[in-house]
N, C-alpha and C positions, 0 to 999 in steps of 0.2 A: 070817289065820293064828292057831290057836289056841296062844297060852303057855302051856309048861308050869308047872306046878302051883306046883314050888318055886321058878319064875323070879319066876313071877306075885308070890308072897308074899314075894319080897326086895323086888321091886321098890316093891310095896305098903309095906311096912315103912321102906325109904327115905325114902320120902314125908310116912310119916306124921312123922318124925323129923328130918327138915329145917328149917332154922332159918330164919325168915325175916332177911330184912336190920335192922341199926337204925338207919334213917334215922329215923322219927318219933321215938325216942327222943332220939336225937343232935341234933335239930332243934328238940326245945322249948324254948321262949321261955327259961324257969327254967333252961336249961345253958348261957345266954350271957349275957354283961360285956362294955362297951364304950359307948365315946360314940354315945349314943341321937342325936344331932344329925348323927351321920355315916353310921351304919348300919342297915338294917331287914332285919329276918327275916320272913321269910313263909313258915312252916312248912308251911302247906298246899299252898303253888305250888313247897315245894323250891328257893327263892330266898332269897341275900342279895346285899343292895345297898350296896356304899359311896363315898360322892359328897361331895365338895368343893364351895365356892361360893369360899374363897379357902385357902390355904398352913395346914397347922395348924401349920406348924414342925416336924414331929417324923414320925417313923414310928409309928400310930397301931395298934389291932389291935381286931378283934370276938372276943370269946375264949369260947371252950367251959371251964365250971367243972369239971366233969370231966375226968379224966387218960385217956389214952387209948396203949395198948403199940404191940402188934400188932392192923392195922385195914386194910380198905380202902376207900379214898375215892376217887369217882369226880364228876365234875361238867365243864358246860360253861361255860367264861368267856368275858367281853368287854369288854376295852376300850374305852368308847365312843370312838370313830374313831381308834381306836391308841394316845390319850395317856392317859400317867400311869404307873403300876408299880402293883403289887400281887404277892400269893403267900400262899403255907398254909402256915404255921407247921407242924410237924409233933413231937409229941413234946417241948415247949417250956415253960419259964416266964414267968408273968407279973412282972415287973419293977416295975411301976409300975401302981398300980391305981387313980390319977387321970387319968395319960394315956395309959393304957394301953399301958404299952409292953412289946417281949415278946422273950424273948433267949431263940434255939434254931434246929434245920435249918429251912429254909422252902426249900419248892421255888417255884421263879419264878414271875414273869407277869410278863411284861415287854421291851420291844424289846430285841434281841441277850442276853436273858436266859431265855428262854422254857423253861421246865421244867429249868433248871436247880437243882441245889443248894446251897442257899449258905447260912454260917452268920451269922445275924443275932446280932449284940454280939458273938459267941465266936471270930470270928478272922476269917474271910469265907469266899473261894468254896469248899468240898467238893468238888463235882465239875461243871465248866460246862459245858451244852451246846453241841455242835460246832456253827462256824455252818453247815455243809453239813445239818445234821438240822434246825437252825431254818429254815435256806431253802427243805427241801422240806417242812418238814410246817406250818408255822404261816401263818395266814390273820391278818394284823395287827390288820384292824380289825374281825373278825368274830368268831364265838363257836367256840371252840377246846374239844375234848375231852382233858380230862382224867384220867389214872389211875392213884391213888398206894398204892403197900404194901409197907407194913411190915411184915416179920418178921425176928423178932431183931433183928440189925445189917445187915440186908438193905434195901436201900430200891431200888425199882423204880419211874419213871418215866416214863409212857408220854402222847403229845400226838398227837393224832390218828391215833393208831394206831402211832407212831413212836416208839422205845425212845429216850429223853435219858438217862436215869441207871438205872443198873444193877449194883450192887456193894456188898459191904460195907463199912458205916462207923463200927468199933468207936470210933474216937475223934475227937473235934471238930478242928476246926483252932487250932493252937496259933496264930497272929497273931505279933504282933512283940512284946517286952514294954518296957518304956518306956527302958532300956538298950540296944535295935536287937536285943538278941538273940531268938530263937525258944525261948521256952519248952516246957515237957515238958506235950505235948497230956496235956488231958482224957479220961476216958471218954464216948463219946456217951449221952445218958440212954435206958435203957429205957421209959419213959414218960413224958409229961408230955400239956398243952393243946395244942390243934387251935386255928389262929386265922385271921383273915382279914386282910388287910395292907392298908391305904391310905398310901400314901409321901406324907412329905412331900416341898416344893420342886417344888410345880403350883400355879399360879394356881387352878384347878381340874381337877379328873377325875372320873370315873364309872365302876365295875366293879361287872358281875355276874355272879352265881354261881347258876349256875341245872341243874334236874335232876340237883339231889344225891341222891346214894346212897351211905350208911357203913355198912360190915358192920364188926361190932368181933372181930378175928379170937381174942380173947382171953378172948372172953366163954362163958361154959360153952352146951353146945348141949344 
């Protein structure tokens, strides 16, 4: 079937004007910080790895120096045979740039936590995933599909094909403040660092993050 003339040249023109994705960017070595003894990046395989041999005590983070708004990140993870916790900072600060610690939303990975959103230091859980969504979509000790984005105060999270979080969330969660009372929440940040989580309190664990793909939805086309 022959196109006509003016289709043809929309279509052409799309093409030419299409952005690719920024994962090699997003992925080189020079955009991340983090304890080099826990984590490796492997920018050509679209893998990070983060692995324990004992406890580091702390909740640890591989961190993107780069701030990041509106973005979508997509990846497969695994807990090797189901133990340990991890998840993706998303929009977040780094705290502590010895042991890298990092205060902002992170969506899960983690048993009975799996694509959930929670705020790490700012108060805690945003929004948990049901455990009826966790019991039909997640495979525990295998490699789980992941797919996260943000725009605006919009954050959408999807696990094997399965909607966990989906809603706006102009501000953080207020927590308790050292009174019992509930303080006057925060505004959630329009940008900040993308990170990768190793929890403390495991003798050891093993996560990985494999067949990334970030488009930065913020980024000029």
């Amino acid at each position: 079937m022959r196109l006509p003339r003016v289709l043809l040249a929309a279509l052409l023109a799309a093409g030419a004007t299409a952005r690719a994705d920024d994962t090699a960017d997003f992925l080189k070595p020079e955009n991340w910080e983090g304890r080099s003894d826990l984590f490796k990046l492997d920018p050509k395989a679209r893998t990070i790895v983060g692995e324990t041999t004992e406890d580091p005590k702390y909740n640890t983070f591989f961190c993107t120096k780069k701030k990041y708004g509106d973005f979508e990140l997509s990846f497969k993870v695994q807990l090797r045979d189901g133990v340990g916790n991890s998840g993706v900072q998303i929009r977040s600060t780094l705290k502590d740039d010895k042991k890298f610690v990092v205060h902002g939303p992170q969506v899960d990975v983690g048993k009975g936590y799996w694509g959930s959103l929670y705020g790490e230091g700012v108060g805690g859980m945003m929004k948990a995933s049901s455990p009826d969504a966790i019991k039909k979509a997640v495979k525990e000790a295998e490699f789980n599909d992941y797919v996260i984005t943000a725009k605006g105060t919009r954050i959408t999270v999807k696990v094997n094909g399965e909607t966990m979080v989906d809603g706006d969330f102009p501000k953080l969660p207020a927590g308790k403040g050292k009174d019992g009372k509930e303080p006057e929440a925060k505004p959630a940040p329009t940008d900040g660092i993308i990170a990768i989580q190793v929890h403390g309190g495991y003798p050891k664990m093993r996560v990985e993050y494999k067949d990334i793909k970030f488009t930065d939805l913020g980024a000029k086309k």
